[in-house]
One Martini backbone bead per residue (centre of mass of N, CA, C, O) as a GRO file, in nm:
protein
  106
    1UNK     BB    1   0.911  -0.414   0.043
    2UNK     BB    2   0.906  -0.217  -0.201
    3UNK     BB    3   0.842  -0.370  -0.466
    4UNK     BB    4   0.758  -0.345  -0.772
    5UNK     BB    5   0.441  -0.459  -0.908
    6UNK     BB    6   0.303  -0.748  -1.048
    7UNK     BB    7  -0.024  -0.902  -1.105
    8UNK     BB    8  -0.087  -1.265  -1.165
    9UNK     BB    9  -0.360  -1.448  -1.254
   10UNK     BB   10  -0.374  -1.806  -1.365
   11UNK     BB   11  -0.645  -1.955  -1.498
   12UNK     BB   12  -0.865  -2.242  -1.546
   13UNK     BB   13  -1.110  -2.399  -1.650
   14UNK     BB   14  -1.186  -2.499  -1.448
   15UNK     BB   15  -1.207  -2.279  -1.222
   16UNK     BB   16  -1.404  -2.127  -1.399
   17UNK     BB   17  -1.637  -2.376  -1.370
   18UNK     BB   18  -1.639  -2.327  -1.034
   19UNK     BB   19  -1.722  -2.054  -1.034
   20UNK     BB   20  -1.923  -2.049  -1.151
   21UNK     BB   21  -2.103  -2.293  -1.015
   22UNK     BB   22  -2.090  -2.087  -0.712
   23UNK     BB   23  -2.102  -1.777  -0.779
   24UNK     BB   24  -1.839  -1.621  -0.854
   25UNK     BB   25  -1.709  -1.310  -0.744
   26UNK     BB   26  -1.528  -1.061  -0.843
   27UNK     BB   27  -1.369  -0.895  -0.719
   28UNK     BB   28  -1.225  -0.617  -0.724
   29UNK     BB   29  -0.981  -0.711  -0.561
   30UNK     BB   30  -0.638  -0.872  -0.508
   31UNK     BB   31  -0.449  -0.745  -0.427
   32UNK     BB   32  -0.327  -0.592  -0.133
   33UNK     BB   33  -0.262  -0.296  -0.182
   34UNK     BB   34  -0.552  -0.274  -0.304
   35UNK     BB   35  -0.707  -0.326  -0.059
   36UNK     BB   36  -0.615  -0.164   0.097
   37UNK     BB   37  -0.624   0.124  -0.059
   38UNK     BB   38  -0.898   0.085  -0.303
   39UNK     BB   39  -0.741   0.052  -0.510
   40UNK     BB   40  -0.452   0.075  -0.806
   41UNK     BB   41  -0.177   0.033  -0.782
   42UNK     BB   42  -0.127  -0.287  -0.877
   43UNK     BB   43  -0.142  -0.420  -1.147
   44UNK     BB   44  -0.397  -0.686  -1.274
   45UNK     BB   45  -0.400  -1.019  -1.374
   46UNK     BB   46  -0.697  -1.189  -1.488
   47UNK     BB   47  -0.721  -1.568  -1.654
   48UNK     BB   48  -0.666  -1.740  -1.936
   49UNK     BB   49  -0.623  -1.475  -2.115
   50UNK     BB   50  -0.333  -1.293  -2.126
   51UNK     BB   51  -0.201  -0.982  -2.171
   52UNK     BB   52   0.134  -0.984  -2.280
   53UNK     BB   53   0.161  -0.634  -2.375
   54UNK     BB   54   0.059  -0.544  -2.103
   55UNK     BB   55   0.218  -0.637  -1.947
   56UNK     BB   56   0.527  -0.590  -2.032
   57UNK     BB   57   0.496  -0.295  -2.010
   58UNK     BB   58   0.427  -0.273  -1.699
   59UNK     BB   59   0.722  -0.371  -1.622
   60UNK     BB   60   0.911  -0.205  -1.788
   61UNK     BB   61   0.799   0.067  -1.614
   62UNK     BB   62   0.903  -0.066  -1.329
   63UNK     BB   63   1.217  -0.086  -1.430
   64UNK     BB   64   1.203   0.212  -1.429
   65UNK     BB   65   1.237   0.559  -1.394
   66UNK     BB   66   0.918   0.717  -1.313
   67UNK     BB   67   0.590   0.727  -1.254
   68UNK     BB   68   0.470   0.424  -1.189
   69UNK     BB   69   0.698   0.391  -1.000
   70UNK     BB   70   0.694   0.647  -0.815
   71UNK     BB   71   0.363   0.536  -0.709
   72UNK     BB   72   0.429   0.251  -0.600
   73UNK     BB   73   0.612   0.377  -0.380
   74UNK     BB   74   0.408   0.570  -0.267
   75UNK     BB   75   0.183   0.374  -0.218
   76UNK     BB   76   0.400   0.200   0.001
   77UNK     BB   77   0.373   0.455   0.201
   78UNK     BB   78   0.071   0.429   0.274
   79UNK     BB   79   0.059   0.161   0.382
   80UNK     BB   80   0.215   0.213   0.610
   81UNK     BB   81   0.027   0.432   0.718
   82UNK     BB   82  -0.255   0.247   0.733
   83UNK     BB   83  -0.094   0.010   0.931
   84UNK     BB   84   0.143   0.127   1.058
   85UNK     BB   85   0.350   0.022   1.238
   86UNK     BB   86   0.558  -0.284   1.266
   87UNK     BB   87   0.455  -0.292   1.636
   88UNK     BB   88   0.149  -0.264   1.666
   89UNK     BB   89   0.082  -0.508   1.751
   90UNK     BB   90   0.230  -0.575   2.004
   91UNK     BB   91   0.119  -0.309   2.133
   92UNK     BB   92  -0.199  -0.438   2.122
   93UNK     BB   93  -0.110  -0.695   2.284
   94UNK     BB   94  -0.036  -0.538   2.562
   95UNK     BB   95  -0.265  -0.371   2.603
   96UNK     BB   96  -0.468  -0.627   2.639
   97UNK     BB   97  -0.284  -0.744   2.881
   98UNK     BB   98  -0.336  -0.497   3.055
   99UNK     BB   99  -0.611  -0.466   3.100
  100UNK     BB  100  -0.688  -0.755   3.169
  101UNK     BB  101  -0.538  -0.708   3.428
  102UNK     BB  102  -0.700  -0.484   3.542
  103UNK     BB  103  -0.964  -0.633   3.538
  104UNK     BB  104  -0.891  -0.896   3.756
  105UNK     BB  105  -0.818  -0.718   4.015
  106UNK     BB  106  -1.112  -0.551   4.044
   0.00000   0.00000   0.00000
């Protein structure tokens, strides 16, 4: 949607608990477009006490016009590009459907 933002997941200690006790290991990334493109593009704040002036910079920088927000659009025009066209899967979906159609015929 190309709207900049920051992700914020609040976790409890319970949550924390289960974590620990199953052995969970906190991936590289969790925001969507940072996994997509491998890197920090969004901002990601994850915890029990989060920072909130850490937080709050991070938004303010994104609401004006700036290097952050320039970047973050920047960036979501890339994951355009490593996604692909809007209609990529239906074309994906046509091709294997004719591929197949055309391997049954044979």
């Amino acid at each position: 949607m190309r709207c900049p933002h920051i992700v914020v997941y609040r976790i409890t200690k319970g949550m924390e608990r289960e974590a620990r006790l199953i052995g969970f290991k906190k991936p590289r990334f969790i925001a969507i477009p940072n996994v997509v493109l491998e890197r920090e593009l969004v901002p990601e704040y994850a915890g029990l006490d989060l920072p909130v002036d850490e937080i709050r910079r991070d938004v303010e920088a994104l609401l004006r016009d700036g290097p952050e927000r320039a970047a973050q659009l920047s960036g979501f025009e890339e994951i355009d590009h490593v996604l692909g066209p809007d209609d990529a899967i239906t074309k994906t979906a046509e091709l294997i459907v004719r591929e197949f159609g055309a391997a049954d015929n044979n």
